[in-house]
Residue, then its C-alpha position, 0 to 999 in steps of 0.5 A: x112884861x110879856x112872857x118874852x120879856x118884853x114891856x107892855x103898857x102900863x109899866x112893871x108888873x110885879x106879879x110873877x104870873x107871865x100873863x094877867x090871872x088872879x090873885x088870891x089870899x090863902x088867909x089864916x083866919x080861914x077857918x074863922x072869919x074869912x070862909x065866905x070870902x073865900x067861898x067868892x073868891x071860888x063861885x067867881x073864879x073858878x071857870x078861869x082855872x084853865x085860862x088864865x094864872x091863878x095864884x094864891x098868896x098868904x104866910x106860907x108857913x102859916x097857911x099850910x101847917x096853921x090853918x086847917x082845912x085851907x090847903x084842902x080848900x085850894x087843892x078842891x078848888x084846882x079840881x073843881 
């Protein structure tokens, strides 16, 4: 859909973003195994901040107040 509401190809998206943009996870294991990847996740998209959606998903709950650092990691990477 469109932000109109209108379809376009490919059927239902089920993203809640009104145009395509990425999609990252906020992952618990942050601070143990998953840094690096998401350190990718950053040098490859942060030139897309200011064009396209981006959304970072993930246990809400878990994310903000269970993993440390991670909220800092997101909220650095909107100012990069």
């Amino acid at each position: 859909m469109d932000v109109y509401g209108d379809p376009v190809a490919g059927g239902k998206r089920s993203s809640a973003t009104a145009f395509i943009g990425v999609n990252m996870e906020g992952d618990s294991d942050f601070n143990k195994s998953k840094r690096a990847i998401f350190n990718d996740y950053i040098d490859t998209f942060s030139p897309l901040i200011n064009d396209v959606p981006i959304v970072f998903y993930g246990n809400t709950l878990e994310v903000v107040t269970g993993t440390p650092g991670l909220l800092d990691a997101i909220e650095d990477f909107y100012r990069s």
